[in-house]
N, C-alpha and C positions, 0 to 999 in steps of 0.2 A: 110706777112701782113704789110700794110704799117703804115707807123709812126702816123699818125693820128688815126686809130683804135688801135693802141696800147695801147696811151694816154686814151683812153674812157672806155679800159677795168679795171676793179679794181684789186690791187696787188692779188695773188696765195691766194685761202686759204681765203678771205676777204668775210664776210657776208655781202651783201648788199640791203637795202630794196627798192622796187620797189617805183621809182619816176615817169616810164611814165603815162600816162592817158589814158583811154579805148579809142577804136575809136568810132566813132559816131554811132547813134543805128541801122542804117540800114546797117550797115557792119557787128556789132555784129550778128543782127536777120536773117543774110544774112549763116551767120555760122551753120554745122552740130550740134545738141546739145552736142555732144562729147566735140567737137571745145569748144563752150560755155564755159565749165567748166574747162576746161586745161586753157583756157585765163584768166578766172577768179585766177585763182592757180597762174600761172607764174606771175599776176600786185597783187596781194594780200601776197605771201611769199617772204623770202629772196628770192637772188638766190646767189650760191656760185659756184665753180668752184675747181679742183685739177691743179695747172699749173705744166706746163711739155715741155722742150726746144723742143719735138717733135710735138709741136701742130704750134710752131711760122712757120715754113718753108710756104712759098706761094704753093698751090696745099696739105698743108696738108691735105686736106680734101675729096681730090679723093685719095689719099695713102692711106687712112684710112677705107673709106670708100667703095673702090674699084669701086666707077662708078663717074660720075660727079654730081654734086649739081644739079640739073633742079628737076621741077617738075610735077606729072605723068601729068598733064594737065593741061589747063588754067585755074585762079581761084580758084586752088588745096590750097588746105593746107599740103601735102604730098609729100616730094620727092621721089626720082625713090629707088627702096628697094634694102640696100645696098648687097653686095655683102657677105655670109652667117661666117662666121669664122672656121668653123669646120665642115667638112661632116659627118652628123648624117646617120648612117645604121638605113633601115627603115625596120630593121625584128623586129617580133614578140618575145616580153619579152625585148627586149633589154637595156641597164639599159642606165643612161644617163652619156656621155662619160666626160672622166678629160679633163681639160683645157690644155693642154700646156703654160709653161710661156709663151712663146711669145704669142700665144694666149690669154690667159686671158692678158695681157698687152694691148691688140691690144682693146681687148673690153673696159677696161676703160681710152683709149686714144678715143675712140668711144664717151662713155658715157661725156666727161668731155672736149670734144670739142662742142659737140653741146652745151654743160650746157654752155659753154662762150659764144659762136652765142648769144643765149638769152641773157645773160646779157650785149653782145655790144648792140644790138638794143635797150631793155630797158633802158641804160644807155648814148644812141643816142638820145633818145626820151625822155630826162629829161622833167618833167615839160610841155610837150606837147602831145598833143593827136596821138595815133601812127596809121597810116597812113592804107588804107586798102592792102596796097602790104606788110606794114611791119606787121601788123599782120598774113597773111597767112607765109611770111615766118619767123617770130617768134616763130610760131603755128609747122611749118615743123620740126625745129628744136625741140623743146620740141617732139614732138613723136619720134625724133630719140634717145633722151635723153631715154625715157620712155623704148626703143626696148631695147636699148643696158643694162638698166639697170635690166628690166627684164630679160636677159639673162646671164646678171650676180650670178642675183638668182637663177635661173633656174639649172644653170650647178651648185650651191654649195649649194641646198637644200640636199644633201646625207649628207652634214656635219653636217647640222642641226639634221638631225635624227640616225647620228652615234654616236654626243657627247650626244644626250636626251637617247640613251640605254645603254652608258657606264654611265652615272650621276645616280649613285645611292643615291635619295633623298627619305625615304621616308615619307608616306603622301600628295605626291604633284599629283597632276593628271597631267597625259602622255601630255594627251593633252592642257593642258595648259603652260607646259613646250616646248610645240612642238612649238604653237602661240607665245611664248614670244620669242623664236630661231628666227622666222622667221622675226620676227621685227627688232629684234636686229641685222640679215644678212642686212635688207633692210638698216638700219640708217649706218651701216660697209662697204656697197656699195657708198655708197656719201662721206665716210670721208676719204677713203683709197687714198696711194698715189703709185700707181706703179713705181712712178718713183727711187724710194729707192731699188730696186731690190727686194721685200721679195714678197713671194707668196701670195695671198690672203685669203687662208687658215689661215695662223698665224696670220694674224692681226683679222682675223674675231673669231677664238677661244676665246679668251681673252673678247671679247664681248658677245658671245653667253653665256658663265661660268658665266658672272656677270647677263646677265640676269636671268638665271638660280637660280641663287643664290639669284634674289628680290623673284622670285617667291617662294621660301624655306621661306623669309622671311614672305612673305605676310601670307603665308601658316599656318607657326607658329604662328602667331598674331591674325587669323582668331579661329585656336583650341585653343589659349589662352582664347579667348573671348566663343568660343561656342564647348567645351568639349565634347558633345553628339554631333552624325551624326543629323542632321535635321529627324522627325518624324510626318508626319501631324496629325498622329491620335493623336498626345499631343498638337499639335500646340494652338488647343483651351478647357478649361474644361470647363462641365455643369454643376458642380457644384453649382455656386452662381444662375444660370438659376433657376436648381433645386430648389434650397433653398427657392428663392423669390418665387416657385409656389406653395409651401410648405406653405410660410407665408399668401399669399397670398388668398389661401385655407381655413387656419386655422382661417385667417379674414373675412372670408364667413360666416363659421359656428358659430361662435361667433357673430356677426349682426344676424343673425337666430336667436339663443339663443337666446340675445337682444329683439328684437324684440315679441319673445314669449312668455319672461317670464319679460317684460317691464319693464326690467331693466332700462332704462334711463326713466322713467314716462312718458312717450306719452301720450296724451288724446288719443280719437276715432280717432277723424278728424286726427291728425296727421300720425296714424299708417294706417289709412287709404291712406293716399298720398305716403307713401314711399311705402307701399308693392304695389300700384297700378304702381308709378313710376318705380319701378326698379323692378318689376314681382316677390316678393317676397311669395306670397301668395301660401301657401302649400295645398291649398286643390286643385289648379291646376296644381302640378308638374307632372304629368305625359303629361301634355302639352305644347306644345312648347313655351318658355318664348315670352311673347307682351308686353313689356313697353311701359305704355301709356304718353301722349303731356300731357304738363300745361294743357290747353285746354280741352284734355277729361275726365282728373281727375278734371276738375271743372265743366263739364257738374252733372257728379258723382256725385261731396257734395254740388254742387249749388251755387257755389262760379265762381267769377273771374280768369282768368288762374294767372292775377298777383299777387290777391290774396294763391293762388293755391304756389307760386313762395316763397313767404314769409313762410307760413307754413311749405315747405319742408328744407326751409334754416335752420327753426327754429327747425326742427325735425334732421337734420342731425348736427347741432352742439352739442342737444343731445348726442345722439350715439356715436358722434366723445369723449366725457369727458368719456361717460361711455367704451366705449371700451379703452380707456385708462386706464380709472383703473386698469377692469375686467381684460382686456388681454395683453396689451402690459408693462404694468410696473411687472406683475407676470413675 
């Protein structure tokens, strides 16, 4: 690599957040929707890197990647698909094979080269809009990023699910301890450093355990607070429902009473309005209730509906003292 991309790349290890500028919209709209949103990701997050003295060599990147940088076609955002790491047996049942150290090595000299690619050209394109050859091949890179790091996971999800059946927590659900593993492999794939010799297994235990161990927490803070399993037939009581149809009720029959045995002193006309208004009239209960308008109870006493309007007020403030007496202060 020569002296001048050296310079542009930031120190091993150094979080740095994206300075260049989107390219112009007919390059973006010109993009697969996939594209889209990876580009949006790479100019919107850090980008970091693991450095490693085997990425500096000129040609590291056909050593690593086993074919040359070009791309499958013109205008591509993809280059030619690298050469595989380990030959998978493609029989039936077959479990998914262990890495070898060199191997897994090899993958995240894979993953952690392309992560630098992006952040030279980001970091080329300070402050300027990145260009439409450097976005396709910005875009190449970040999916080679993506491949290798998926394959990363891919080969050490067994760990994930061998330390979730040795962790004896209980109270905590399988499967939420399974999700928390697998997070906690993905964030253990960006932070590792092969170049320390140690397998990626032991770096990634120690993460997987502490996940593990929020979820124990969250777990117990959650049965702190809610002691009982969730129940919906409790979730809500009829109780108070009840009770108000009760009073409710009980305030029907008492206005009846009222009414009948005139306990709040109603003249004629008045008791006339209300049981016309509000269909109170027992000599037609077996008839479907008809409250009648201001209007037709004033055709009735020969009155005005506004008139009609006043009398009823004057009759239900009535009722309203005497039902207070009668039944809500008892």
């Amino acid at each position: 690599m020569d002296q001048q991309l050296t310079k542009r790349v930031p120190r091993r290890n150094e979080k740095v957040p994206p300075t260049a500028l989107p390219p112009v919209a007919s390059v973006v709209e010109s993009l697969p929707a996939e594209d889209q949103v990876l580009l949006t990701r790479l100019l919107s997050e850090p980008t970091e890197y693991i450095g490693d003295d085997r990425l500096l060599p000129r040609g590291a990147d056909k050593t690593l990647f086993g074919v040359e940088t070009k791309f499958l076609e013109r205008n591509a955002t993809r280059f030619v698909r690298p050469a595989s790491v380990v030959c998978e047996k493609k029989t039936r049942g077959s479990r998914v094979p262990t890495l070898t150290t060199d191997q897994e090595q090899l993958l995240f000299l894979r993953f952690n080269y392309a992560r630098r690619e992006v952040l030279a050209i980001l970091d080329a394109s300070a402050e300027k809009r990145l260009t439409a050859a450097q976005t396709r091949k910005m875009l190449a890179w970040g999916h080679r990023a993506l491949v290798a790091r998926s394959e990363i996971v891919r080969f050490n999800l067994p760990l994930v699910l061998a330390m979730a059946k040795r962790t004896r927590l209980g109270g905590t659900d399988y499967n939420e301890l399974i999700s928390e593993g697998n997070v906690a492999l993905l964030r253990s794939s960006e932070k590792f450093d092969c170049s320390r010799g140690y397998k990626f297994s032991t770096y990634a235990c120690r993460a997987i355990l502490k996940s593990f161990s929020r979820v124990a927490m969250r777990a117990s803070r959650y049965r702190s607070r809610f002691p009982v399993e969730f129940d919906p037939s409790m979730e809500r009581s009829d109780f108070l429902e009840s009770k108000r149809t009760d009073v409710e009720s009980d305030c029907v029959e008492e206005l009846k009473n009222i009414l009948v045995n005139n306990v709040a002193d109603l003249n004629d006309v008045e008791r006339t309005v209300i049981k016309e208004r509000f269909a109170l009239d027992r000599a037609r209960v077996l008839e479907k209730p008809s409250p009648k308008t201001l209007e037709e109870v004033g055709l009735l006493i020969g009155v005005t509906k506004e008139r009609v309007r006043q009398i009823q007020n004057k009759a239900l403030a009535k009722i309203r003292s005497a039902l207070e007496t009668e039944y809500l202060v008892a």
